[in-house]
N, C-alpha and C positions, 0 to 999 in steps of 0.2 A: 852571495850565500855560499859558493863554492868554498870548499877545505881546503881535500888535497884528492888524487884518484889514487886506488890502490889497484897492483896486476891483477887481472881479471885470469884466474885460470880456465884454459880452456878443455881440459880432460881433468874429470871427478872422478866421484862416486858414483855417473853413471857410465863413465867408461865408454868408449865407442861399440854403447849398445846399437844391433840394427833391430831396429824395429819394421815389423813388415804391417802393411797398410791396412787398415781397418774398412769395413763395407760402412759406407755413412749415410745415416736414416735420419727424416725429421728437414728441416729445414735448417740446420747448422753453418754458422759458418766456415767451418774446413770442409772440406776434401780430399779425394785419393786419386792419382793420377794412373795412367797404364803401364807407370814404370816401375809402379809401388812404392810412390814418395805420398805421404799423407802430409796434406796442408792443416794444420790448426789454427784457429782465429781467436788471437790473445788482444785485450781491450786492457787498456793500464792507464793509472790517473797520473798526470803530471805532479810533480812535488814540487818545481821551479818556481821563482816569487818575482813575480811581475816580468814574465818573460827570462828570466837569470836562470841560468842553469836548469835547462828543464831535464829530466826523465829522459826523455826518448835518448840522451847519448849513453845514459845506462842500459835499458833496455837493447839499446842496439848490440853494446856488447856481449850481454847475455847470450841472446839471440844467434849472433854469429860464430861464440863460442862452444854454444848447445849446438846449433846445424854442425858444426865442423866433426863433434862426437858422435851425431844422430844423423848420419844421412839421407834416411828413409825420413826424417822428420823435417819440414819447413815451418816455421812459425809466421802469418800473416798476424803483424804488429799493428797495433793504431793505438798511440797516445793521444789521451782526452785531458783537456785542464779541468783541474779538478773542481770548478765552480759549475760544469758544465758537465761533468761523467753521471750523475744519478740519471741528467733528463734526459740526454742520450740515453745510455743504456737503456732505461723505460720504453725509449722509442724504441728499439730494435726486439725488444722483448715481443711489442704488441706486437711489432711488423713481424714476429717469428722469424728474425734474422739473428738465429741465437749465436755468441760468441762460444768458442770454445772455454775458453778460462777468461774469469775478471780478476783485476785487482783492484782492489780501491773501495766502492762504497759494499754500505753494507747484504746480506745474503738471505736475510731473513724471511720476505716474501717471496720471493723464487723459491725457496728450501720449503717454503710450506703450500706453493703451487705445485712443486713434483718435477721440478725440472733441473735441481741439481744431482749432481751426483754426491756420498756421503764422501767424508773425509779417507774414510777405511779403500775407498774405491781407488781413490786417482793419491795416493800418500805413505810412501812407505813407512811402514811401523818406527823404524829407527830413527825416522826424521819426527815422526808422531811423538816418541819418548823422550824427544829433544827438546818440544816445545815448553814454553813455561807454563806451568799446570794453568794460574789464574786465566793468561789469554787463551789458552785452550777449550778451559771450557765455555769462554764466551762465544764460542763458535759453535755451541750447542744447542740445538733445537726438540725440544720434550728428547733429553737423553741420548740423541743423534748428532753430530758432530758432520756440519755441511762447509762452514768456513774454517777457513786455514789463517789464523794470526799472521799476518807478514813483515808490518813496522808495527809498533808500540808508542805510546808518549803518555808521560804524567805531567804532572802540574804542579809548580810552587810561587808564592806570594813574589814579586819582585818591585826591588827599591829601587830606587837611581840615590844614591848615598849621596851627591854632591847637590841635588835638590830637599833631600834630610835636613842637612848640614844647612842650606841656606834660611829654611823653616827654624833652626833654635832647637831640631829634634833630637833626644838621646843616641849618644853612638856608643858602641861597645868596642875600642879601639877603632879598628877602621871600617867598623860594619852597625852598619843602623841598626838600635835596639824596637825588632820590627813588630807590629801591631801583631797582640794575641787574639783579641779579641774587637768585634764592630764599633763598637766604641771605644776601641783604637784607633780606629781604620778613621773613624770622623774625627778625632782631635787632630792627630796628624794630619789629613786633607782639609785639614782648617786652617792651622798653621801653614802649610803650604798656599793655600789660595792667600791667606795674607801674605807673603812671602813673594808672590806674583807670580807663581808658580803657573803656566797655564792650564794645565791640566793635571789637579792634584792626583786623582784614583784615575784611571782608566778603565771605561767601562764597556766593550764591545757586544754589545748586542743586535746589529746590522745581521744582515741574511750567509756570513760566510760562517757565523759559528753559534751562534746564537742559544742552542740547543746546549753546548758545552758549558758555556760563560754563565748559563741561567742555572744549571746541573750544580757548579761548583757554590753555588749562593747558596742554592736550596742543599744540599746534602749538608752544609756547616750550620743549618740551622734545623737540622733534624728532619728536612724533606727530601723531596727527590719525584719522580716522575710515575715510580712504581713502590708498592709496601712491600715489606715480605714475599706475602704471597705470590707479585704481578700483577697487583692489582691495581690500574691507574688510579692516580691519586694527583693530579695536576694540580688541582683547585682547593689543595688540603689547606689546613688551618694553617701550616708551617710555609707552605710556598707564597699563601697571600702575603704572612708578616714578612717572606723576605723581601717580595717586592716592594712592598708597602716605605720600606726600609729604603732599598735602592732609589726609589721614586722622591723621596726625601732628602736624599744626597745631590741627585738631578737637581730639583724645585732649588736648592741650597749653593747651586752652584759649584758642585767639591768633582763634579766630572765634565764630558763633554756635555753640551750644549743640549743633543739629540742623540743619545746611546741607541736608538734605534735605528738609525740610519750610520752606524760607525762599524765597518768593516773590522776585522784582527789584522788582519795582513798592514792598512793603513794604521794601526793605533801604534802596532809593533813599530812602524816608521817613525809614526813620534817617538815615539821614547827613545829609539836611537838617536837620534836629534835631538836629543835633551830636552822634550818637551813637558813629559808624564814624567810623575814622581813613584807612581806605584802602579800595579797592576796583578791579573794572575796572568803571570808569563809558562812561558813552554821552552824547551830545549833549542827547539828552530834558532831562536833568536841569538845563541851563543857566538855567531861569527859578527853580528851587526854589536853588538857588545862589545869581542874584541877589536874590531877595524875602529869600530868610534871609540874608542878608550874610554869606555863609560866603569865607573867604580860602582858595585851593584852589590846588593846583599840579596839571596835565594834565601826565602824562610816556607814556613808550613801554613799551608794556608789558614786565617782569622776566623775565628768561630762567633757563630750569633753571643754568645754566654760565656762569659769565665768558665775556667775549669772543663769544657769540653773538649771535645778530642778530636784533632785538626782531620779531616778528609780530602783525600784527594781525587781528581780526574784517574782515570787511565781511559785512553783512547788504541783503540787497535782496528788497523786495515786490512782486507780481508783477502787472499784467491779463495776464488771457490771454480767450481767446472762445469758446465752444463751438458746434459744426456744428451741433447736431441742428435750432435755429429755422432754420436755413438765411437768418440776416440778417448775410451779410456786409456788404456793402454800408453797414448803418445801425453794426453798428459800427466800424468804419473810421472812417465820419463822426465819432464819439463820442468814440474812442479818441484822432484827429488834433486836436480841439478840445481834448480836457483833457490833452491834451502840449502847450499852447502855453504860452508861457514866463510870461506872467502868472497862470497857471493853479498851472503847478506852485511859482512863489515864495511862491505864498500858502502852498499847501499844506505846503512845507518849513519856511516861517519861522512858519508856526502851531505847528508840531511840532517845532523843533528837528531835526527830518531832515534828508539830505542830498540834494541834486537828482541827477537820474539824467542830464540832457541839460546841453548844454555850458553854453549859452545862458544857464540858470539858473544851473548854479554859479557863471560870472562874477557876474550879479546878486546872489545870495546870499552872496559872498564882501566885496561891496563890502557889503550891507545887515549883514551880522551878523561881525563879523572873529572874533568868538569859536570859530565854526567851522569856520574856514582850515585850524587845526592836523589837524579830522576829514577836510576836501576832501583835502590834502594828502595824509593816508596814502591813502584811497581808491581810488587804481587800483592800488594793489602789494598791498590787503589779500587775504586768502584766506580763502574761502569755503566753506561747511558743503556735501556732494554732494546740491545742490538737484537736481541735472539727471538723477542716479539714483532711478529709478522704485519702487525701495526704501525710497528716502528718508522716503516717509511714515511708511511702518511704522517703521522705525527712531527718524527722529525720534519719535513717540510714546513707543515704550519707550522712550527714553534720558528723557525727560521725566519719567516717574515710576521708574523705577527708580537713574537713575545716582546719586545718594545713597546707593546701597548699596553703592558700591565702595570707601568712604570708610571704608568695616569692612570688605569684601570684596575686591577689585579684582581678583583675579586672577577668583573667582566669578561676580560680575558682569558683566565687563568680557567674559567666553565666552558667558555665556548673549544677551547684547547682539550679539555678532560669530555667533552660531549663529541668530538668529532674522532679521540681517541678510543672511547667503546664506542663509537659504532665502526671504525677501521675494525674492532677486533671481533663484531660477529659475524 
C-alpha cells in the first residue's frame, strides 16, 4: 500500500514553543516531571493493511519532529490496529487510564460523559477555519465541537472493466457504461456470473465495516440509520426493502457466498486479483489498482429507482483530547503542529485518504489527480450519526450482526433499532 514519503518538517507553525509543565489531575495518562517536561499520552489507530506499512513509522516522525520544537513536551505514543482501538480504548476508559489525545475511532460518548475537552480548548482557531466546514461539523455534539476531523474518505461504485468486457457489458470507450440504477446492478452481475465471473457484486458485510457498506445501500434507497431529526429509524420501511433486495442477490448467487462473514480489507484483495467485478470501492485501494494493472471505471454510487440522486459515504477519523491529565495547553501544541499542511499531505498520500483542511486538499489534488473525483464528492457526502452518543453501541451491533438481515431484515433490522433507543436513554 505504500506511495511515496514526503520531508516531514520538523519546525512549523508552532515554532520552538517552550511550554512549561502543567499540574496533572484525574487519572490521565501523561505526566510532569521535576524538570518541567510534561509527558502526554497519545493512542493512534494503525492505517497499515495486513501488517504493510503501518502508522507507527508516521507517527514516529511526527512525534520526534514535535519533541525536537517542544522540548518541555514528550509525547508517550502507543499504535493500536485499527480492528482492535474502539475495545482498547473502552478498556482504558473504564480502567480510568485516560489517554491524553485519540486518534482514530469515534468521540461521541466520552463528549457526552464529560470527559473531553471542546474543540475551542486544545485547537487553534486558524487551524479551526481551515477545516472543511462538512467534516467539521460532524465533530459536533448539540452545537459543541469535541472532535477534530483528521483523515476523510468518500465512496464510489467500482468496476473491474476487463471482467465488464468479458460479461458482453456496454463500454463507453474504455470505461464501462456503469450501473445507474439496482437493476442495473442485477443485470450486469448476472451477466457476469454467467460469464464465470466469481464474484459478480461484492458485498462486505463482515465485522470490519459493515455499518458503512449497509449505510451506502440504505441512503440510495431513501434510508439511513437516522431521519431528519435523529431519530433512529433502523427498521424503517426503506432499510427493510434494501435488504430485502440484497438478500435476494445473495439467495441468486450475484455476490459472496456469506456477505456476513466477508471482511473489506479481504474483498478489496479480491478484486485486486481480478476476482470481483464491481463493488462500492474507497480511495485506499488506488495503489493495489495501480501495482495489479487493473483497468477500472470510478462511477456514482446505483440508486434503488431511476431518476434518483446518487449518495454518497463520507467517513472521517477523529483527535479529540481528554481533561482528566489536565494538559491542555501541551496538546494544543501537538494537535496545531500535526494539522500543518506538510503534515497532513504525507499522511493522506501515504493512505490514499482524504485531507480534512483546505490547504492540503489543494495540495493533494495537484499531487494525486486520481482523487479529485473522492475531494469532489466530499462536502455533499453524508455521514453515519458519529455525533449521537449512541453511536458506539450501535455501531458495534451493526458490525456483527447486520448480515443477518440479509435472511431477516425485518428481524434484525428491530432488534438493531431496539438496542439503539435504549443506548440513547
Amino acid at each position: 500500500m505504500k506511495r511515496r514519503m514526503l520531508a516531514l518538517s520538523a519546525v512549523g507553525v508552532v515554532g520552538a514553543l517552550a511550554l512549561t509543565a502543567c499540574s496533572s489531575s484525574g487519572n490521565g495518562g501523561g505526566s510532569s516531571s521535576a524538570d518541567g517536561v510534561t509527558t502526554i499520552k497519545f493512542v493512534a489507530a494503525d492505517y497499515g493493511s495486513n501488517g504493510q506499512n503501518p502508522s507507527q513509522a508516521y507517527w514516529d516522525g511526527v512525534v520526534k519532529a514535535f519533541e525536537t520544537a517542544n522540548p518541555k513536551v514528550k509525547v508517550d505514543l502507543q499504535v493500536i490496529n485499527w480492528n482492535d482501538i474502539s475495545t482498547k480504548l473502552a478498556t482504558m476508559v473504564q480502567n480510568k487510564q485516560y489517554p491524553d489525545i485519540v486518534e482514530g475511532p469515534g468521540y461521541a460518548s466520552f463528549a457526552q460523559s464529560g470527559l473531553l475537552y471542546t474543540v475551542n480548548d486544545v485547537l487553534d482557531s486558524s487551524v479551526q477555519s481551515n477545516l472543511i466546514p462538512a467534516l467539521a461539523k460532524a465533530g459536533q455534539q448539540n452545537g459543541t465541537a469535541y472532535g477534530v476531523p483528521f483523515v476523510s474518505s468518500s465512496r464510489a461504485f467500482l468496476i473491474n472493466n476487463a471482467l465488464w468486457k468479458k460479461a458482453g457489458l456496454p463500454m463507453n470507450g474504455n470505461q464501462a457504461v456503469a450501473p445507474k440504477t439496482w437493476a442495473d446492478v442485477e443485470t450486469a452481475a448476472t451477466k457476469m456470473k454467467a460469464a464465470g465471473v466469481s464474484i459478480p457484486l461484492g458485498l462486505p458485510l463482515g465485522s470490519e465495516e459493515a455499518q458503512a457498506e449497509s449505510f451506502m445501500w440504505e441512503m440510495n434507497n431513501g434510508g439511513g440509520y437516522v431521519d431528519a431529526s435523529g431519530k433512529w429509524v433502523i427498521n424503517s420501511a426503506a432499510n427493510v426493502a434494501t435488504f430485502k433486495q440484497l438478500g435476494k442477490w445473495v439467495d441468486a448467487g450475484l455476490t459472496e457466498k456469506d456477505p456476513g462473514s466477508v471482511k473489506r480489507t479481504d474483498l478489496y484483495a479480491d478484486f485486486a486479483s481480478g476476482k470481483v467485478g464491481m463493488l462500492n470501492g474507497m480511495p485506499i485501494q488506488l495503489d493495489d489498482i495501480k501495482k495489479n494493472n487493473l483497468d477500472v471505471t470510478w462511477a456514482s454510487l446505483p440508486t434503488a429507482q431511476a431518476g434518483g440522486t446518487p449518495q454518497t459515504l463520507g467517513v472521517g477519523d477523529w483527535i479529540y483530547g481528554f481533561k482528566s491529565g489536565g494538559h491542555a495547553a501541551q496538546i494544543k501544541a501537538f494537535l496545531d503542529f500535526a494539522f500543518q499542511k506538510d503534515n497532513q499531505v504525507k499522511f493522506d498520500e501515504e493512505y490514499n485518504l482524504l485531507p480534512v483542511t483546505n490547504d492540503a486538499v489543494t495540495q493533494v489534488s495537484s499531487d494525486v489527480p486520481a482523487l479529485v473525483p473522492f475531494l469532489k464528492a466530499l462536502p455533499a457526502a453524508q455521514f453515519v450519526p458519529v455525533s449521537n452518543p449512541a453511536w458506539d453501541t450501535v455501531n458495534a451491533q451493526v458490525k456483527t450482526q447486520i448480515g443477518g438481515a440479509l435472511k431477516d431484515p425485518q428481524g434484525v433490522l428491530t432488534t438493531l433499532q431496539t438496542a439503539a433507543t435504549s443506548a440513547g436513554q
